[in-house]
C-alpha positions in Angstrom: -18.5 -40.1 7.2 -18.4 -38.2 10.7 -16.0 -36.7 12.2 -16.2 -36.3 16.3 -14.9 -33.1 17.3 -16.0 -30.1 20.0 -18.9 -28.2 18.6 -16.8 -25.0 20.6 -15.3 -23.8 17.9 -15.4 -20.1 19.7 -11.6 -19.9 21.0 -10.5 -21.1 18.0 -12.8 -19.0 15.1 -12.1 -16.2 17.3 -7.8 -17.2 17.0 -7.8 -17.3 13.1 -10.2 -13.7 12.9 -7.8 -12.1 14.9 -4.8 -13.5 13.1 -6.3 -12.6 9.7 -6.9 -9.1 10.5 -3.8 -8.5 12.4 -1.8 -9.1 8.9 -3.7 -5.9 7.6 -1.7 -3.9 10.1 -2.7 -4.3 13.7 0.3 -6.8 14.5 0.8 -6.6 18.3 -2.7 -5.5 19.0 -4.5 -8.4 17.1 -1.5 -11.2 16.8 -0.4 -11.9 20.6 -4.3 -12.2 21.8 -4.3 -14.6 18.5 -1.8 -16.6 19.3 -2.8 -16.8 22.8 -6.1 -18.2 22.3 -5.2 -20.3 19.4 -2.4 -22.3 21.5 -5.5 -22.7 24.4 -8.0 -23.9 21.7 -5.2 -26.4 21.1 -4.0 -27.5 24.3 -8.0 -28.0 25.4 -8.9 -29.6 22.0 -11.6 -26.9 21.4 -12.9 -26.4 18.2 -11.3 -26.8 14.4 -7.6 -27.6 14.7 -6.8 -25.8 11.2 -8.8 -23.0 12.7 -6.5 -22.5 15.7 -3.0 -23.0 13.6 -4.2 -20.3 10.9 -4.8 -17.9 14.0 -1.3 -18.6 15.5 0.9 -18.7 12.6 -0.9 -15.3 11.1 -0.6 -14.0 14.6 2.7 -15.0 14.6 3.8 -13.7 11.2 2.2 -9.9 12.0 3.8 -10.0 15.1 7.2 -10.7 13.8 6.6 -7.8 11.2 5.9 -5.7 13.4 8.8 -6.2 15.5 10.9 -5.9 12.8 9.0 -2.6 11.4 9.2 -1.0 15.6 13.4 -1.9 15.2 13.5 -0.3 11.5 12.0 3.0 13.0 13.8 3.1 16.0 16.9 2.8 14.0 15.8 5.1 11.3 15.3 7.8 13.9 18.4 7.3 15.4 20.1 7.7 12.1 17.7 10.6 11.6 18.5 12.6 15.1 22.3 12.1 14.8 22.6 13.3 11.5 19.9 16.3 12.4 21.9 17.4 15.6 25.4 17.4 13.4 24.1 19.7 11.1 23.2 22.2 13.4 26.5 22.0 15.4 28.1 24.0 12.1 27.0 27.6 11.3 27.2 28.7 7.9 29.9 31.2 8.0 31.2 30.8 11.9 34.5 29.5 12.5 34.3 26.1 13.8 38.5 26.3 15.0 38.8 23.5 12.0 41.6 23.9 9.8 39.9 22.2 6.8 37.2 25.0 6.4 38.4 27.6 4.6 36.9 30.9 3.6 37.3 32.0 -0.2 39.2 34.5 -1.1 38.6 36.8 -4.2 41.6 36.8 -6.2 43.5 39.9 -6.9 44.4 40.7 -10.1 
């Protein structure tokens, strides 16, 4: 049995690689050129079909993580920088003109 297909499998090889390594961690640097060149090697009909879907969903996938890892830091610092800056609004031992902190009396006996 053959199968006819375009012996330029380049774009699309290249599409899965990229997608495959951009799950270990490089998610926007690897993932967006794998998508990229794995929706061309589609829309030209170049090379292994399977090839150029494992290259955009992987892309896709590490992309998405890393989006959602960028928004869990930014939101982590923010938490991080608003609690930091209220903590050093308040001296230990300064008045701060609110009536809920008290100083502690010895008592006299």
């Amino acid at each position: 049995m053959t199968t006819t297909h375009n012996p330029d499998n380049a774009k699309a090889v290249i599409s899965m690689i990229l997608g495959l390594v951009s799950l270990t961690g490089f998610g926007f640097l690897l993932g967006i050129p794998a998508i990229i060149l794995g929706i061309i090697a589609l829309k030209k009909n170049e090379g292994e079909k399977a090839f150029s879907i494992t290259g955009i969903i992987s892309g896709t996938v590490s992309t998405l993580f890393s989006i959602a890892a960028l928004m869990l830091l930014v939101v982590l610092l923010l938490i991080g920088f608003t609690f930091s800056n209220s903590s050093l609004n308040v001296i230990p031992g300064e008045s701060t003109g609110d009536s809920t902190m008290h100083q502690h009396q010895p008592e006299r006996t």
